[in-house]
N, C-alpha and C positions, 0 to 999 in steps of 0.2 A: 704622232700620238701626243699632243698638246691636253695634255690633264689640267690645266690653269682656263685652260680658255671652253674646254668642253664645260670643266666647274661653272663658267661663269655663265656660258648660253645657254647650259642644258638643265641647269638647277629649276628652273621655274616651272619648266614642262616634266621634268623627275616628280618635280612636289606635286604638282600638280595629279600625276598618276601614280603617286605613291596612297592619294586622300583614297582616291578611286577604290585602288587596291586592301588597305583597309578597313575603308566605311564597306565593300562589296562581301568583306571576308567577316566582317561581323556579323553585321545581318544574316547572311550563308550559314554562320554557325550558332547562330539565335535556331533561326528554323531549325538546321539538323541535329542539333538537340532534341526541339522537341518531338521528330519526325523521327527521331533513333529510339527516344523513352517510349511512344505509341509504337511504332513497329518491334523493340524489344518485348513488348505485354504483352501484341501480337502474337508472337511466338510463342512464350513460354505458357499462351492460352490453352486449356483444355478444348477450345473448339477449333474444329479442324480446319475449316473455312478460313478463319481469321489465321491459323499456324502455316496456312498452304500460301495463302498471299502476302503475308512478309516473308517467306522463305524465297517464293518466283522474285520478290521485289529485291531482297538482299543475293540472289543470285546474280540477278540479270544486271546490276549493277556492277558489283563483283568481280563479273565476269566479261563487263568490257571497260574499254577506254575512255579515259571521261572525256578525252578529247571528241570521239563519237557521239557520246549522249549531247556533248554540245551542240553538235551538226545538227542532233536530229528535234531538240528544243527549239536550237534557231531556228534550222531550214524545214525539218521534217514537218513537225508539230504544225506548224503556223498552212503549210502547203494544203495539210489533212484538214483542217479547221475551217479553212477557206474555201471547200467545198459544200460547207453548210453554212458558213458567214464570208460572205467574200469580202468584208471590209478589214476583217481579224489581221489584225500586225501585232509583232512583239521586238521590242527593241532589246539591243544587246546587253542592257544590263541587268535588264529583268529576265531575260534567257539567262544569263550569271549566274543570279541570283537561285533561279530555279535549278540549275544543274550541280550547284556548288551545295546547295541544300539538300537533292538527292542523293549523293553521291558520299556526301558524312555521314548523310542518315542513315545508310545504309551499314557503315561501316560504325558508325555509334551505337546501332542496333546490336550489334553483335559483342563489343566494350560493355553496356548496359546487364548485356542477357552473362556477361561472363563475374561481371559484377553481382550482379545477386545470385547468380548461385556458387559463388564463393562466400558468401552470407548463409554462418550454421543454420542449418535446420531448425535447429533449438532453439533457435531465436522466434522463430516462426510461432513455432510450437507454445511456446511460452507466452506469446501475447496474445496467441489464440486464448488459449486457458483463462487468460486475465478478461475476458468476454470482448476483444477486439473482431472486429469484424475482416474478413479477407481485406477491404478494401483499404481499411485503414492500420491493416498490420501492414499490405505494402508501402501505404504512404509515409506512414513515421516511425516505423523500425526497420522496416525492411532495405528499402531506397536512400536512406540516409549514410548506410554502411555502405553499400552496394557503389553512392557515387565515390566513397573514401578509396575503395577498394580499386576503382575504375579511373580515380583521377591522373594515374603518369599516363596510362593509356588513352584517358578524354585527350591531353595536353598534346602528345606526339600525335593528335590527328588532327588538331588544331593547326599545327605547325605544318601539318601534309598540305590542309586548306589553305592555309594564306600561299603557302605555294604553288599551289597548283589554281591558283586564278592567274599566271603567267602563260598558263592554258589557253584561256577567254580571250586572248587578244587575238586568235584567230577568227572568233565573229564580229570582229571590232569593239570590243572592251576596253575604253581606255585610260588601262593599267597601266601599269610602272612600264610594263617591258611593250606595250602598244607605243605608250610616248618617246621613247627610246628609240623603235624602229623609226618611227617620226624624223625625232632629232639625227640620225643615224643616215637618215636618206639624202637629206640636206648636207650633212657636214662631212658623211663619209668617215668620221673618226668610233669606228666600231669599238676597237678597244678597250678607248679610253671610257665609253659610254656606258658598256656591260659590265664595266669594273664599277662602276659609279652605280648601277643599279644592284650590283651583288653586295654593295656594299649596304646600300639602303635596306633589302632583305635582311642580311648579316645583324643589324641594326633593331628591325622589329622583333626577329624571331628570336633573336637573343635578350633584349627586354620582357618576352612570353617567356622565357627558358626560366630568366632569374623571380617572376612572380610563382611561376610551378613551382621553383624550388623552394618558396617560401611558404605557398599553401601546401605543400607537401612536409616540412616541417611541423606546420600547426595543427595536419591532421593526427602525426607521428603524434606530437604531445597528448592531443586529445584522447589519442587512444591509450595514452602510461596513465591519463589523469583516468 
């Protein structure tokens, strides 16, 4: 277990899929943001139609392993596709990207919908009266509260994501913990390698931890001011 020498081979190929894993886990959560706010509106819609299909969408994710949804993006999707385009490929990062987007979306959907309806009534009511329209009481009174309300629960699913693209290196994602296996096969020095990559997690998610804890502060104030 040479920790000096793993430091020194295996740092390039770490960095290397530590960018992966970051630039993969932003983007992931750019989309399932906005794929959580449309599938929350979904739901909390008066039409039935739109309330049934984010409900099957937010089950069926839900309800399996996203190491699965990854197979079936990679392998599944692309096989079915290709019976009407035989030329259809999708490489693994864009399978990522898609799966890592679904799979928040899903779960931000349900953060979003639990966020505004912890947002009074009253409020509602109130800016109806003031002649706001539905559309735009949700946009600037309603959802402004609603993300304050939902931001430790945004953050702790934020923190699930950049995790769980340690996932993705089973369709060849080459993340932190893909490069790893990499360097791992070569050197043999398991140990020392996984320590070295838990540490670098340890490192992001704890830099996400102390920015929460600072907008989290400055929501508290806003709401004494």
């Amino acid at each position: 277990m040479d920790f000096l020498r793993v430091l020194d081979e295996a740092t390039p190929l770490l960095l290397q899929g530590l960018q992966m894993t970051v630039g993969i886990s932003l983007l992931s959560l750019l989309f399932g943001m906005l794929l959580g706010l449309f599938t929350c509106l979904m739901s909390i819609s008066k039409n039935k139609l739109l309330k049934g299909i984010a409900g099957v969408y937010i089950w069926i994710v839900r309800g399996t392993p996203m190491i699965v949804q990854a197979f079936i993006v990679f392998f599944g999707a692309p096989q079915l596709i290709q019976q009407f385009v035989p030329a259809f490929k999708i490489d693994a990062f864009t399978a990522g990207v898609i799966t890592l987007s679904l799979n928040a979306g899903a779960y931000l959907a349900e953060i979003f919908r639990g966020g505004i309806q912890a947002v009074p009534k009253g409020q509602t009511e109130a800016a109806r009266s003031l002649g706001l329209s539905k559309a735009k009481t949700m946009v600037k009174v309603v959802l402004p509260q609603a993300f304050k309300v939902a931001l430790p629960s945004m953050v702790n699913q934020f923190i699930i994501t950049i995790k769980d693209t340690s996932i993705l290196s089973v369709i060849g994602l080459a993340d932190i913990v893909n490069r790893a296996k990499v360097y791992v096969g070569k050197s043999y020095q398991f140990f020392a390698t996984y320590i070295f990559v838990a540490i670098y997690y340890l490192v992001v998610i704890s830099l996400l931890m102390i920015v929460s804890k600072y907008l989290e502060k400055r929501v508290s104030y806003d709401r004494k001011g």
